[in-house]
C-alpha positions in Angstrom: -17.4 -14.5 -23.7 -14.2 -13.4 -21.8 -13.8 -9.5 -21.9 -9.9 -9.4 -23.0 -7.4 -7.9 -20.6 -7.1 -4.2 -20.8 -4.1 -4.8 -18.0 -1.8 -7.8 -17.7 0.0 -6.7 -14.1 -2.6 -5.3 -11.1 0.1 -4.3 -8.7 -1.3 -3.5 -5.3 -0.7 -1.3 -2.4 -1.5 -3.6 1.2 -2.2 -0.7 4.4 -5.2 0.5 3.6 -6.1 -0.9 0.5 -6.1 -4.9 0.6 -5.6 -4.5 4.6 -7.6 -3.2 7.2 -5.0 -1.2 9.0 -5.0 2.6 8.7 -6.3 3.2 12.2 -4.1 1.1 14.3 -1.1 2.6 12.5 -2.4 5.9 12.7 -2.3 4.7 16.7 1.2 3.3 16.3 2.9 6.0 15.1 1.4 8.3 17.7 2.2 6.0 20.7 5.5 6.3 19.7 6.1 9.9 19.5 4.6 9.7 22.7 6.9 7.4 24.2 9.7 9.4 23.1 8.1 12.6 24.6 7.8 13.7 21.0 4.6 16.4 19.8 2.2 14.1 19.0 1.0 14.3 15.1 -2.8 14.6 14.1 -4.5 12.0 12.6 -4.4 13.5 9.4 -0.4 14.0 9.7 0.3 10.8 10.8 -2.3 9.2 7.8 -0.2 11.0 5.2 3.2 9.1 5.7 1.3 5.7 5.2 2.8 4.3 2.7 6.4 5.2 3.2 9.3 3.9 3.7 9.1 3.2 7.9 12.3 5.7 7.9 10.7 8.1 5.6 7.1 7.9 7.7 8.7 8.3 11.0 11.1 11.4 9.8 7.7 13.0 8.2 5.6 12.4 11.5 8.0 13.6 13.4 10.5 16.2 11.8 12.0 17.2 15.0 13.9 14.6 16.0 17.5 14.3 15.7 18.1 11.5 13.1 20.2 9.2 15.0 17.0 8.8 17.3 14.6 7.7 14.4 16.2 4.3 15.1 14.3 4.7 18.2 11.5 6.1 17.3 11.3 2.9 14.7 11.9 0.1 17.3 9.1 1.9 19.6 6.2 2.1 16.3 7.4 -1.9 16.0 6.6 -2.4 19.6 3.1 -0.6 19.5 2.5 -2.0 15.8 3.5 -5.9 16.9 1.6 -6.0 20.2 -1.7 -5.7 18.2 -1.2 -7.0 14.5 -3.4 -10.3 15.4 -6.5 -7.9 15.4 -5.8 -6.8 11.6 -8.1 -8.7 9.0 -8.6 -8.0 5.0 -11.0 -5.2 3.9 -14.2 -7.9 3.2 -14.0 -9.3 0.0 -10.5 -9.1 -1.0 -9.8 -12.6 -1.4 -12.8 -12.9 -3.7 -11.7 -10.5 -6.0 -7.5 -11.1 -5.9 -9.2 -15.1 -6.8 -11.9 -13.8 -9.5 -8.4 -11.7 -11.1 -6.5 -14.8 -10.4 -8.9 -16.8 -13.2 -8.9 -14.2 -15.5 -5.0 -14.8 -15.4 -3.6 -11.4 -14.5 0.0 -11.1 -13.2 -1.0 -9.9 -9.2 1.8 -7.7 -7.3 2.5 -6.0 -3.8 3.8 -3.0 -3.6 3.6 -1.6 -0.2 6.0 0.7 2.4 6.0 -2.1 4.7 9.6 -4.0 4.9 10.1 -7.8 3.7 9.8 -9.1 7.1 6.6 -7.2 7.7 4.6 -8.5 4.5 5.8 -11.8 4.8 3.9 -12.3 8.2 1.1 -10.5 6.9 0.5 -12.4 4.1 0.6 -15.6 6.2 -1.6 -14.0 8.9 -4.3 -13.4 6.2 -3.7 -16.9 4.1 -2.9 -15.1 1.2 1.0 -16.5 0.7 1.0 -17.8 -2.9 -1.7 -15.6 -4.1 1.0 -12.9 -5.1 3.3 -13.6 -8.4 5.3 -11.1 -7.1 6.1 -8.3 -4.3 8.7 -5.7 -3.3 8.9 -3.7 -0.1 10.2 -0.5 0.9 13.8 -2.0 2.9 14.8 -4.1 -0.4 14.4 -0.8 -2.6 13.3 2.6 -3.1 10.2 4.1 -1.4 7.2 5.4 -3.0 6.9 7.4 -5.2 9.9 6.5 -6.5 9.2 4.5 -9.2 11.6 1.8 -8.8 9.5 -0.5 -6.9 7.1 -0.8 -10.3 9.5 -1.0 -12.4 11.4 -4.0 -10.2 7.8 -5.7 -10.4 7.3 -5.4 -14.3 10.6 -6.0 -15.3 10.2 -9.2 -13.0 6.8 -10.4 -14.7 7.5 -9.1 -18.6 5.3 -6.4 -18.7 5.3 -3.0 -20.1 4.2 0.0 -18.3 0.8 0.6 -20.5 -0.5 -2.7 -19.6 0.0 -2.3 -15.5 -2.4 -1.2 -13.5 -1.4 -0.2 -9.7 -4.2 0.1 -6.9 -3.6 2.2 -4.0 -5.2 4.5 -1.1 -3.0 7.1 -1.1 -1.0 9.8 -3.2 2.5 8.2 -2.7 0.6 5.0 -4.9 -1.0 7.1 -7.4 2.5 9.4 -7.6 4.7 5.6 -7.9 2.2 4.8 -10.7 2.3 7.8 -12.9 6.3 8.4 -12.2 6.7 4.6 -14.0 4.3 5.4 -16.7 1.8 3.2 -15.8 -2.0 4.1 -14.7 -3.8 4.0 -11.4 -7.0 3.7 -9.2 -7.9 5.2 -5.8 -9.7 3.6 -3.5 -11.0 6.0 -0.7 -11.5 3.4 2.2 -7.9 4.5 3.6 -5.1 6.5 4.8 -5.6 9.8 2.3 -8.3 12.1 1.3 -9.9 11.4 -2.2 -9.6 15.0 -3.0 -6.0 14.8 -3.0 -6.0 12.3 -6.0 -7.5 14.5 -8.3 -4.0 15.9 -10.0 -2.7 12.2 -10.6 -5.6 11.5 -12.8 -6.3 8.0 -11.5 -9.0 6.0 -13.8 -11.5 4.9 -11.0 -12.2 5.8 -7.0 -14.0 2.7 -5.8 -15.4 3.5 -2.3 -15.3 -0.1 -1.3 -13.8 -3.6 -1.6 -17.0 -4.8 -3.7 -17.0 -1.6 -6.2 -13.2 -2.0 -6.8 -14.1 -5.9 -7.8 -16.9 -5.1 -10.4 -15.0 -1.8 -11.8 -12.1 -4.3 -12.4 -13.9 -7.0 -13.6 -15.5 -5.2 -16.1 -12.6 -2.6 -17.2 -9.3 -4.4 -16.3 
């Protein structure tokens, strides 16, 4: 018997949460303050602004600079970021589960800091173009936690905020999902400490790809 669906829309971060790429952007972001001469953020600092808005990131990682350089400071990340995006791969098992929701016909979503241009190629680099019903980036609207982006994506697909469900690894996902009314799970395989999610009350931390796929298949 087919368990009916608590949530219609599963709306999904990508860096850190169907991707494997925290560390190397942690990397990128600190090559290019140091390219720039710029103090070089922690790992932690530069982990928090995953997620963002590339304008918003860079102008938290580095809050020093004069804003006419960010343009800069954004060309020299892309540079660092582009010369090693072939060694990115999906967190193991994704495909399996975004095919297992796929069957069960939910609505599946992106909703990610990254621009247009940047999920497009990643989505082709990891065979996944199609899978998505629909996406929105960070350069064709508002940034997390703004909660514009989720609303774009259920407007798009017909779906109220009660029966959407959004997935992320940090607190600017969680935040996006409780500012347009819908719910949220943590996954705590990327960019943001799990103790941080505690005040946006999310309904599950899954610690990996494979607990994230039965928690959905058995509560979504």
């Amino acid at each position: 018997m087919t368990m009916a669906r608590r949530f219609e829309l599963i709306a999904f971060d990508w860096d850190g949460t169907l991707f494997d790429s925290t560390a190397l952007i942690v990397r990128c972001i600190q090559g290019a303050c140091r390219d720039l001469g710029l103090e070089v953020p922690s790992d932690e600092r530069a982990a928090y602004v995953i997620g963002l808005g590339l304008h918003d990131a860079l102008r938290h990682a580095a809050p020093g600079l004069e804003a006419e350089r960010y343009p800069e400071l954004g060309r020299r990340y892309r540079r660092h970021y582009l010369a090693r995006q072939n060694e990115l791969v999906l967190f193991p098992g994704t495909l399996e589960m975004l095919q297992a929701l796929k069957a069960r016909n939910h609505w599946l979503a992106v909703a990610t800091g990254k621009t247009r241009v940047g999920l497009d190629e990643a989505l082709a680099q990891s065979h996944l173009r199609g899978v998505f019903d629909a996406t929105r980036t960070a350069d064709e609207t508002a940034s997390k936690p703004s909660p514009l982006m989720l609303h774009e994506l259920m407007r798009e697909l017909g779906v109220e905020p009660e029966r959407t469900l959004m997935i992320g690894d940090t607190t600017h996902d969680l935040q996006l999902a409780r500012n347009a009314g819908a719910v949220s799970v943590g996954v705590s395989y990327g960019a943001h400490d799990v103790e941080s999610f505690a005040p946006f009350e999310p309904l599950y931390i899954a610690r990996d790809t494979a607990a994230l796929h039965r928690w959905l298949l058995d509560n979504a």
